[in-house]
N, C-alpha and C positions, 0 to 999 in steps of 0.2 A: 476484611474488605479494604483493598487499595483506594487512593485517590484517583484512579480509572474508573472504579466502578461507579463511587461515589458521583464522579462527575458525570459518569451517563445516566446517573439515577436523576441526578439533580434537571438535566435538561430535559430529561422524559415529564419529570413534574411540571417544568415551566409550557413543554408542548400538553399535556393534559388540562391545564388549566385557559390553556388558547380556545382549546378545543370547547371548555363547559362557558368558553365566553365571559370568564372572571376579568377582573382588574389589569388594564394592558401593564402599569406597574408592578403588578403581583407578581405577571408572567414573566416580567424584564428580572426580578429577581433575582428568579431563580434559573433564568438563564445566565446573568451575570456571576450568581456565583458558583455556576458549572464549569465556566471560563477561569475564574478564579482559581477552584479547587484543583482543578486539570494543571494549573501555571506553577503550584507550589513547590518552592524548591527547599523546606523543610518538611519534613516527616510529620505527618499532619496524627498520628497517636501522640506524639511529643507536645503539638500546640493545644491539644485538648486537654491533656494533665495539669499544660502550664497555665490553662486560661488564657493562652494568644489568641485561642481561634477567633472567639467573637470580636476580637479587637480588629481584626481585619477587617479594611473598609469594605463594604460591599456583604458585609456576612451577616452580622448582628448575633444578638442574643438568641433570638428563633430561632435561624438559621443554622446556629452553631449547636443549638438541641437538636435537629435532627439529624443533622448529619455525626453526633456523637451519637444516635441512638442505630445510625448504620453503623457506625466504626464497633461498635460494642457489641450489637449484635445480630449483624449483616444483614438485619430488617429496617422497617421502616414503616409503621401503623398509616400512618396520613397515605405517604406513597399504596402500598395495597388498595386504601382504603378508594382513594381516587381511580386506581384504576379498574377497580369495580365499578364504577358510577355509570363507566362509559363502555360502548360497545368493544371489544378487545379488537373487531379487524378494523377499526378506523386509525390506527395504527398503520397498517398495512398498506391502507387510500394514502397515507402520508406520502409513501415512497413512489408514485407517481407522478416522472416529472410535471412540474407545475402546477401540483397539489399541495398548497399551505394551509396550517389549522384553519383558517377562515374559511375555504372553498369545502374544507373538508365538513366542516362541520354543518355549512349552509345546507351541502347534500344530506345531510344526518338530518337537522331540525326541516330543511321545507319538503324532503322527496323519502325520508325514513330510510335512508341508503346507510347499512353500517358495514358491510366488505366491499368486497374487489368482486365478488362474482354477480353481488346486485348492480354494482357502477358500472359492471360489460355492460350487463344488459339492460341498464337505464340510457346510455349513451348507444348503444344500438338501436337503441328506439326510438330515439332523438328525444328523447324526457327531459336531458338535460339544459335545452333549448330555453325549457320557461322560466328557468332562474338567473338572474337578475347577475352579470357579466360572464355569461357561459352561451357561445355562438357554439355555430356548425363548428367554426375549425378548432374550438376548446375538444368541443366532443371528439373531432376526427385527431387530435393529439393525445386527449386523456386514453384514447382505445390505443395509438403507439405506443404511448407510454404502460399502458398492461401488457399489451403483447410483447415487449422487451421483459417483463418481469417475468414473466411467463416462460419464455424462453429460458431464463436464470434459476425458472423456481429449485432448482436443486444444485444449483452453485451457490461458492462462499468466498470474500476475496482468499487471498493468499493469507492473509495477516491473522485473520480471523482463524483462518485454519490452523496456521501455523500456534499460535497462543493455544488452542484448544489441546493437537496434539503433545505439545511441550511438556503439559502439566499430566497429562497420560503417561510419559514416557518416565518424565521423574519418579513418577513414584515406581514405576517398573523395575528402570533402572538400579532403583532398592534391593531389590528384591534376592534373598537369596535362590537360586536355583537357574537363574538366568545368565546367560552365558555372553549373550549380544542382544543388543534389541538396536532396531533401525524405526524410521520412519521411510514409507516407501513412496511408489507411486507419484502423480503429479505434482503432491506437495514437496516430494525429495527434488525436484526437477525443476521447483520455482517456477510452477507457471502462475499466472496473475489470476487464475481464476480453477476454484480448487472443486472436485464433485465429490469426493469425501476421501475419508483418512486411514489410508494403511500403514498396518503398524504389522512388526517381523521380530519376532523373539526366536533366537535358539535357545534350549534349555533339556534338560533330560526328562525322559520319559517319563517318572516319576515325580517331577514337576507341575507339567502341563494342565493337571487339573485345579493344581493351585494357583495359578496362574491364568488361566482363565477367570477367577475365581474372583480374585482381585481388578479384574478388567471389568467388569461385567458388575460389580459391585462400586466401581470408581464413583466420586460423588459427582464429577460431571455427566454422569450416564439418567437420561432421562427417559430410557425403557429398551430392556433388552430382547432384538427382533430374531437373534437364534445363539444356543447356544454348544460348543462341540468340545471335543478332543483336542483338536487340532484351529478349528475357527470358530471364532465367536464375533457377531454383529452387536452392534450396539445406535441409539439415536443419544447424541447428548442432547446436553440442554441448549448449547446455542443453535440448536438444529441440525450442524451435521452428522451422517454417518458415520461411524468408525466399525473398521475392521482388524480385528487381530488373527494372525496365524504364527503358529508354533510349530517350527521345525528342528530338523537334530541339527548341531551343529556344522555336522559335514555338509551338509547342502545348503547353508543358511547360505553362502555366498552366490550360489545360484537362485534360489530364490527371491535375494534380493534386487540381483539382476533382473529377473522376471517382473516383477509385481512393480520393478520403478518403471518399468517401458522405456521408452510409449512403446505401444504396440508394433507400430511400425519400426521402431529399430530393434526389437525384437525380433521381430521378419526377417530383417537383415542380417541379425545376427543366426538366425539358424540355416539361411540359406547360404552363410559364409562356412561354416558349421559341415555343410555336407560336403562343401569343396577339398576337407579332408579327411570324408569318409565319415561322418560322428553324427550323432541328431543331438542335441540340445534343449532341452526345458527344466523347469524348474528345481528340479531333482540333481542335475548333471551332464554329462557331457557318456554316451553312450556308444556302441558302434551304429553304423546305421541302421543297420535290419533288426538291430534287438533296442528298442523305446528303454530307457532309463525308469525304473518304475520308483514309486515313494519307497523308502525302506530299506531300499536294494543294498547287501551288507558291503559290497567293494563301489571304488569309482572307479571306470575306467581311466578318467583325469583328475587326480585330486585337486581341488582349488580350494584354500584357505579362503582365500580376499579374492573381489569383481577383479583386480589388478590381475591374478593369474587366469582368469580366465579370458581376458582379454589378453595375456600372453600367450595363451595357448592356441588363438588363434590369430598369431602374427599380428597385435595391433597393439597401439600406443594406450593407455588405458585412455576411456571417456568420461570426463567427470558426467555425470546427472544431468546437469542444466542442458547440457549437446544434445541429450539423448532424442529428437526429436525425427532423424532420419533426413537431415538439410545436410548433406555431403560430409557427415562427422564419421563413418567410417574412411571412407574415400581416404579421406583429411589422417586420422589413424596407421590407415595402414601404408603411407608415405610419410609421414612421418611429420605430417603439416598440421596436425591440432595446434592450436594458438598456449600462449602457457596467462590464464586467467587470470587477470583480477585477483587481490587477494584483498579480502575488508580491512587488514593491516596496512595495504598502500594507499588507505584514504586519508588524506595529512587537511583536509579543513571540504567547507559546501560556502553556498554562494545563496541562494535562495531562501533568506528568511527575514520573517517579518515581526517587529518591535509593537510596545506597545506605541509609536509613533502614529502607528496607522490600526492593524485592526489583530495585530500579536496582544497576548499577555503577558509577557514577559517584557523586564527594562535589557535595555543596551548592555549592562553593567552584567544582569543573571546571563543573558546568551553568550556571552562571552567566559564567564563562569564555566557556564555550565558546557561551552566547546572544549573548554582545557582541558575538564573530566575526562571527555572520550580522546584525549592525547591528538586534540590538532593544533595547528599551528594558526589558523586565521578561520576566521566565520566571515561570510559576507552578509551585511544586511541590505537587503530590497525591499523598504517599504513603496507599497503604494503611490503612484501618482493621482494627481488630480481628478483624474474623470474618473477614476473608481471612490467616487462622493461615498457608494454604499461602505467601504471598507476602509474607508477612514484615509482617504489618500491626500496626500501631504500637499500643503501651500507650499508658495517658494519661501516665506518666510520659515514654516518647519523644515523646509529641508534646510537652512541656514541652522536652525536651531540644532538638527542632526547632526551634520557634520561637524558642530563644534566642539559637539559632547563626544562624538567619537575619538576625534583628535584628544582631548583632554586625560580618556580612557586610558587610547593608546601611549602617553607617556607615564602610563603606570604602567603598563605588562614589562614582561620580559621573555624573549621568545615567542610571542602570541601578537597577532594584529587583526584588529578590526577592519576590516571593507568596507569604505561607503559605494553601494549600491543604489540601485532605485530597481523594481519591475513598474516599468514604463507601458500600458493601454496604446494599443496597437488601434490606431480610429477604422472605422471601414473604410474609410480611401487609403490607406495603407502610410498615413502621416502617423508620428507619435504623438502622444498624448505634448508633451513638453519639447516643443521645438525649438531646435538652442539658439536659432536666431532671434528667439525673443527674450529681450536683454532685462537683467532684474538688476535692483542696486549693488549686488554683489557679484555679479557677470551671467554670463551663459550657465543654462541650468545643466544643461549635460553634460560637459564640459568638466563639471565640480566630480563627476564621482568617477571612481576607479573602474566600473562597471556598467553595461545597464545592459537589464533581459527585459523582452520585447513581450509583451503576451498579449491574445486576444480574449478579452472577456464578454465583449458584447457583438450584438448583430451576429449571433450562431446562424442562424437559416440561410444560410449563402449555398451559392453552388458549385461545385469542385472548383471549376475555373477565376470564383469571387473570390473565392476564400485561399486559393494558391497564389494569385495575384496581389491580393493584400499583403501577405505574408511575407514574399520575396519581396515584396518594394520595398518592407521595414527592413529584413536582412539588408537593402544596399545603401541603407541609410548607418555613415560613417562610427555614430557616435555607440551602433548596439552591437554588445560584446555576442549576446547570447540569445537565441528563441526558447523559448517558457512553454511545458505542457501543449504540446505542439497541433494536438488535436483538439484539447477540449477534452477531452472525453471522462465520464466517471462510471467507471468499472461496475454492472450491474444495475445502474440507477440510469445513465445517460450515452446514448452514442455518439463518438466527436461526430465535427462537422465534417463534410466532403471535404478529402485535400489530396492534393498529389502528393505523396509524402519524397516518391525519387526524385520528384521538381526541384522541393523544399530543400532539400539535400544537398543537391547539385549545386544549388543556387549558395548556399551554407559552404558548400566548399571550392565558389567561385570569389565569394566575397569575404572566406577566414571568417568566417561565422560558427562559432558553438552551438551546439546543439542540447539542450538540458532532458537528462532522463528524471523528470517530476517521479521522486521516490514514495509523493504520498501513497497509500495503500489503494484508495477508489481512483486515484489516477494512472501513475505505474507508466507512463507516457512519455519519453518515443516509449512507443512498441518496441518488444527484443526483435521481432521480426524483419524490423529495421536498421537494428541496431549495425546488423553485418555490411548493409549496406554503407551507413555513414562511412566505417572501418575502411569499406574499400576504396569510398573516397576522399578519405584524408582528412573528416570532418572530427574533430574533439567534440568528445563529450560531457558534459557534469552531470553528475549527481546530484543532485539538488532537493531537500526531505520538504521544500513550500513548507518549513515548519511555522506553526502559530505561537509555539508555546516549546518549552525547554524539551519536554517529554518530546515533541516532533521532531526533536534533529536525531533522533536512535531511527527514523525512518528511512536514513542513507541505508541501512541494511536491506532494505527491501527493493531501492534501488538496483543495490550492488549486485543483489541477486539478478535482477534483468541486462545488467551489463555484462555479467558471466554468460546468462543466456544467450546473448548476441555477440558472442565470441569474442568482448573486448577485451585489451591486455592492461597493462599500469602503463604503458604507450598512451592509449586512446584515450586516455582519461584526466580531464584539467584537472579532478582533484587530486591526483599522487603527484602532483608538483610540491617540491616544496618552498615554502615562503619567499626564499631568496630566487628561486626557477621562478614561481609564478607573478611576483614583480615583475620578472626581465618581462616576458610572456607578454602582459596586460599593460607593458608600459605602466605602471606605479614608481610614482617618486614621494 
């Protein structure tokens, strides 16, 4: 058991213990040191051996027993024990916007409410009414908020999927008798929101049965729904679906073309397909009036690689992330596909947050821990002021900030820190910190290299509130970039109303950046958007809003929607490098 798991074990404990109404200190705990465990930049089997653990503040002696009795043996007696106490879908009520242990549990102890399908139908029936800060318009949000989950209930973000199949594929990947194994489908395609996991093995016929065998037996599989020859279903434990199919190798490269989609350029492709004569599906490339059947022992077109069968039919290859059916043949077969992104031109991110404000990680580890992944500069954005909940910085911490950063940066070599700020965008569309207001040590905006603009508060606007707002910050001189542009958290929250081609326009009236939030339930701009910025001259970041060292590996998930929306190492403020994005940002 990694310091991931351990850290979501540790917060589930502090939210179960919200729930049975225990000691608000107890509960701060063990939230505190989920936060902790999650920030560790030593290998936490090592600190157990040596007896560091407990010596970390915030962990103690307790603390450091149970969570050695997870490292050791991927349980945890208390944890089980607790959440046997309590109903298992109160859980569930959690992920209802606007649902905290408190509200959760009042419905538990005063109305006996323990899932989602008793709280429809208590808030249907206005029952929710006679408990003590729960009005009409609680009830008529707590019902949007189930009907969005509802709508999800068999979607998983990307990340989630993506981590699941990973550890599927390694061990396949092993395997003698396997020839190729892919990941197919929408998760090959990076879309932000995933409905379950295809997985593509070519291997020989004398195989397949061992090989399902081991799929279907994997320790993530938490009940097998069929099993075959050729496919076998499976439910893991984190609740998605997985699908495995086993083809011969000669058609594994059509097949993989088939099963990644989408559907719709799938369409396109077979109806490109008959313009010379041929049908197309997942088997091969056939004449038209004779169907390519499984098995069949010639191909009419041999294709090793998707590369030749998109050569065979006069087109440039399409990476995955295109495949979506938005003019990527067109694009193709003139020769106009963009040449993408590559996570190797990511040379530093801009968007992250210190333990200054409400990160767990010091100045000193985030800068550490950016050199790891071979960049050149981190930028840090803590917090301003009106974000009080997250720890957002006086003008005396931001003093305090930038001194230490300075001090830092005359120890690197090749590497620099960023003093940033994310700056609270007010509902009259003012920043939190307006730099006409003078502090002992001058204008506060003024002081940083950067500043991203974000909205955190007053969601309930309307298209025309919340684009308005927005663009007034974009014309205000001193902010480099807009932050998480919508709001939005993937599965849990939908952004606010915004015109997103206004925000755009306006972004690339006033040389405003635009940030692709790479967290996993953000994922924000939208790829869908993304082409647009592109056309209009609007740079991008990538930006992982990490909290903690583990968050900055989250530009990958970024980078994935920036390929989506056809962006190039052009469109992208982060493949500048250090000495480019000084000139860039005016840094001296």
């Amino acid at each position: 058991m990694d310091k991931k798991d351990i850290s979501q074990i540790l917060e589930e404990i502090g939210t179960l213990l919200e729930l049975k109404g225990e000691n608000p200190f107890k509960c701060r705990a063990y939230h505190n040191a989920s936060r902790i465990i999650g920030s560790l930049t030593h290998d936490i089997h090592e600190l157990i051996v040596s007896g560091e653990l407990q010596k970390i503040k915030g962990i103690g002696s307790g603390l450091a027993e149970k969570i050695t009795e997870l490292v050791n043996t991927g349980k945890l007696k208390y944890y089980d024990e607790l959440k046997k106490s309590l109903p298992g879908g109160l859980f569930s009520m959690l992920r209802v916007q606007g649902l905290g242990p408190k509200k959760v549990k009042l419905l538990y102890e005063k109305l006996d409410i323990k899932n989602l399908d008793q709280l429809k139908t208590a808030a249907e029936e206005h029952k929710l009414t006679k408990l003590d800060g729960f009005g009409e318009k609680t009830e008529e949000n707590i019902l949007k908020g189930i009907a969005l989950l509802e709508k999800h209930i068999d979607k998983h973000l990307y990340s989630t999927a993506k981590e699941a199949a990973d550890r599927i594929v390694e061990i396949l990947r092993k395997q003698k008798g396997i020839i190729r194994c892919e990941v197919a489908g929408s998760l090959r395609r990076r879309k932000e929101i995933i409905g379950d996991i295809d997985i593509l093995v070519s291997t020989k016929p004398s195989a397949a049965k061992q090989i399902m065998g081991l799929f279907t037996s994997h320790q993530d599989v938490e009940k097998i729904i069929s099993k075959g020859e050729t496919k076998s279903s499976v439910l893991l434990k984190s609740g998605i679906n997985s699908d495995l199919r086993v083809v011969n190798d000669d058609e594994f490269a059509f097949a993989l073309a088939y099963f990644t989609g989408s559907k719709e350029h799938n369409i396109e492709m077979r109806s490109r397909a008959k313009k010379f004569g041929w049908s197309l599906n997942e088997y091969g490339f056939s004449n038209l009036n004779s169907e390519q059947k499984r098995g069949q022992a010639k191909q009419l077109i041999p294709c090793k690689t998707e590369d030749d069968i998109y050569k065979a039919l006069k087109l440039m290859y399409i990476p995955p992330e295109l495949r979506e059916n938005d003019g990527e043949i067109e694009a193709a077969s003139s020769g106009k596909l963009p040449k993408l992104v590559d996570v190797k031109d990511i040379r530093g991110t801009f968007h992250c947050h210190s333990t200054y404000s409400d990160g767990s990680n010091t100045l000193r580890e985030l800068a550490e821990a950016a050199q790891t992944h071979g960049w050149e500069y981190l930028g840090i954005a803590d917090h301003s002021k009106a974000a009080a909940y997250a720890g957002g910085l006086s003008e005396e911490k931001v003093k305090l900030q930038l001194i230490e950063i300075d001090k830092l940066n005359n120890g690197f070599k090749n590497f620099r820190l960023l003093k940033g700020t994310e700056v609270d965008i007010l509902p009259d569309g003012e920043l939190d910190w307006n730099n006409v207001q003078r502090t002992p040590f001058g204008g506060i905006l003024e002081r940083f290299d950067y500043v991203i603009a974000a909205i955190h508060s007053k969601f309930k606007m309307t298209e025309a509130e919340a684009t308005k707002r927005t663009i007034k910050a974009l014309k205000n001189k001193y902010v480099t970039m807009l932050a998480h542009p919508t709001g939005r958290l993937l599965l849990e929250r939908d952004g606010y109303p915004i015109n997103m081609r206004e925000v755009i326009d306006a972004a690339s009236d006033y040389g405003k950046i635009i940030e692709i939030n790479a967290h996993p339930q953000r994922l924000d701009l939208d790829w869908r958007f993304c082409k647009y910025a592109k056309e209009k001259g609007v740079k991008v970041s990538i930006n992982p809003d990490a909290h903690n060292i583990d968050g900055l590996r989250d530009v990958e998930f970024g980078f994935g929607i920036a390929r989506k929306g056809w962006l190039e190492k052009s469109d992208i403020l982060n493949t500048l490098t250090l000495n480019s994005l000084q000139k860039y940002l005016n840094i001296k």
